[in-house]
N, C-alpha and C positions, 0 to 999 in steps of 0.2 A: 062289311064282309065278316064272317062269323065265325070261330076256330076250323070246321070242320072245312070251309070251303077254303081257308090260309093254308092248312095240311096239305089239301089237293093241288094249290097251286104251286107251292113249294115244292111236292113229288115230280108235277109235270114238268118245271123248271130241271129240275135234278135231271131227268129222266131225256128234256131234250140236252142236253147238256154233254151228257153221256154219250149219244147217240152222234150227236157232231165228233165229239172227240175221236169214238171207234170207227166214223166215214173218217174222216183224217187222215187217222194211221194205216188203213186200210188203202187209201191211195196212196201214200208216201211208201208204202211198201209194195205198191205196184208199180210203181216207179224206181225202185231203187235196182239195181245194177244186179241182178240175182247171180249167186255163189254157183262157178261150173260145176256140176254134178258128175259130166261127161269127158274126158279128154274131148278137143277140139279138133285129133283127127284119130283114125280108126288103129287100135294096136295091133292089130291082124293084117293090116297092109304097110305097104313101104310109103316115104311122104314122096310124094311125085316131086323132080328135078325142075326148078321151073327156066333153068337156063344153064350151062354147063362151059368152063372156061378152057375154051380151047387153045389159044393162045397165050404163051408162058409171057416172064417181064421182070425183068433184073433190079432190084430195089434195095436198100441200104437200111439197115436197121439203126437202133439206139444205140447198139457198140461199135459202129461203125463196120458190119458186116456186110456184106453182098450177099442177100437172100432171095429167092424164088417163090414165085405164088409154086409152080410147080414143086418144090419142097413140101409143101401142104398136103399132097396129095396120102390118104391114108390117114390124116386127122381130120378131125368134126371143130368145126371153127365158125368161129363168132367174126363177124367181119362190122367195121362203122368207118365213115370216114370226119373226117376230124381237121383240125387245126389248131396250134398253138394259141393261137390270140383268143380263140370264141368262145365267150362268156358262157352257149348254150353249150359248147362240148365239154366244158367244166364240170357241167350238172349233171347232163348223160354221161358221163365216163365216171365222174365218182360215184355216181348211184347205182344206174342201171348196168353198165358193164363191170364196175367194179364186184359188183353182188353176183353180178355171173360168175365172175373170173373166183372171186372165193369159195363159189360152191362146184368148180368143177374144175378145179386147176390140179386136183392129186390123181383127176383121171389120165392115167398116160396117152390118149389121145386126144386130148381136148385142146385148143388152143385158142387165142383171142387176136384179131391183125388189126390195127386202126395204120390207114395209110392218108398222109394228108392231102388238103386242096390248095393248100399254097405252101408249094413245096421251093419255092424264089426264096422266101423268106425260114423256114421250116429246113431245118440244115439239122446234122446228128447229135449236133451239141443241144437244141431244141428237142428233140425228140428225146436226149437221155433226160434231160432235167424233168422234163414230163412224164416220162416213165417212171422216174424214181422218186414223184410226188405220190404216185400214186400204188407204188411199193409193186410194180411190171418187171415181172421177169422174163428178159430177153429170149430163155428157152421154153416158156411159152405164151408169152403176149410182146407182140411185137408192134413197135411203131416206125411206119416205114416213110421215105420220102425219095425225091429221085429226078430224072429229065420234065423238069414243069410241062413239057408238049407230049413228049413219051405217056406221061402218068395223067394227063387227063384223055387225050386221046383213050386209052387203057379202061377209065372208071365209064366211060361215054358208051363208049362202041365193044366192050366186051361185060363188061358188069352191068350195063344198063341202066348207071345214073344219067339223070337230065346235066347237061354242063352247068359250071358251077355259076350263079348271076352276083355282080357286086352292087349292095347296098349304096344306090342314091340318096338316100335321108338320111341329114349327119347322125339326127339324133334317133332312129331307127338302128345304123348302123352303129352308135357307142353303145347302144344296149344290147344289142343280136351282137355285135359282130360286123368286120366290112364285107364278109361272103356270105350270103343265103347257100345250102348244102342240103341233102339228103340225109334226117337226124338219125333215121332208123339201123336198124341191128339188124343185118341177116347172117341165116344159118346155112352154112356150106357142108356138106356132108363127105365123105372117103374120095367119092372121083371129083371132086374140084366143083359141084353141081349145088346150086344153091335151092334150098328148098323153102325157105321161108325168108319173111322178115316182120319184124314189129317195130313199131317207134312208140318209145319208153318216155321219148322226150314230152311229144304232145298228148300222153294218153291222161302223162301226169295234171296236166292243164285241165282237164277234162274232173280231177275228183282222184281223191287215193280208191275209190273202190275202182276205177276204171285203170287205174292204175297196176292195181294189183292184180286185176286180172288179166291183164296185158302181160306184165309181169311173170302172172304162172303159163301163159303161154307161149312165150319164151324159155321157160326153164324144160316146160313139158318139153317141148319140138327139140331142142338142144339134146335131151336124154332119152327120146326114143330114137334120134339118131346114130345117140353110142353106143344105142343097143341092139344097133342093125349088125347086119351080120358085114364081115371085110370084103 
């Protein structure tokens, strides 16, 4: 082989070399999770109600108060349900609801409910310690607990969670948790009417970029509802 034919074949090496790399990144960035350009719902309209709670429910805070979903009525609130014990509502409340609660807790109508699923166990002395791990202020984030039959009856047949199932696999349940629960975060708007939900928990599973955009559409939906009219 001769210089000039070594040159050539050294370009062409070069050259496919190149060519692979820029198919590469060219599919890797066909695939990747692309940045909302758009809000994900329209600012010119209202978020349609996807269920509205018509039936009120007497429930016991972290100071040992007797408070009402009907109290609610006239704030935009973040709603999850929860449990003392669950390793997974550790993660979603200090993460995802916690990062809500700090970006929108100086609005005077904003508010955050976590009511739990095992409220047998889940007493106010649990719900304050919990609160004030997580630096929850009773006027406005509230953990609530109450009649175990009352309050699932309640999450079931007016909120329209699935009932709650208990983990058969020991060792499923020491890492989840002994109750499977609905992870997600919905958003309730002035007349008690929930308009959305996200789950923060599994989006995280998924990738911080599926994360974060799970994430901003959550913070979206939360503040164009405080920017609905009363």
């Amino acid at each position: 082989m001769n210089d000039k034919t070594k040159i050539f074949t050294i370009y062409a090496v070069v050259a496919l070399i190149s060519a692979l790399i820029m198919a590469t990144a060219f599919y890797i960035r066909g695939h990747q999770v692309k940045p909302e350009v758009t809000p994900y719902y329209s600012k010119t309209s209202e978020l349609e109600p996807l269920l509205t709670l018509e039936k009120d429910i007497t429930l016991t805070n972290q100071d040992g108060e007797e408070v009402k979903i009907s109290d609610l009525k006239g704030k935009v609130w973040a709603f999850a349900q929860f449990y003392a014990a669950c390793p997974m509502c550790a993660v979603n409340n200090e993460q995802g609801l916690k990062t809500l609660y700090n970006k929108f807790k100086d609005h005077p109508d904003f508010q955050v409910v976590c009511i739990t699923v095992d409220p047998a166990k889940d007493k106010v002395a649990e719900m304050k310690s919990y609160a004030e791990a997580l630096g929850a202020d009773s006027s406005d984030w509230w953990f609530l607990t109450g009649d175990p039959e009352t309050l699932k009856t309640y999450m079931v047949d007016e909120m329209k969670y699935d009932p709650i199932q208990e983990r058969k696999d020991p060792q499923e349940a020491a890492e989840k948790g002994a109750l499977a629960h609905n992870m997600s975060i919905a958003v309730y708007n002035r007349n008690l009417s929930m308009v959305g939900r996200r789950d923060l928990f599994h989006a995280r599973q998924d990738g911080d970029a599926v994360y974060e955009e799970t994430e901003k559409a959550l913070h979206q939906m939360v503040d164009a509802v405080l920017k609905q009219e009363k």
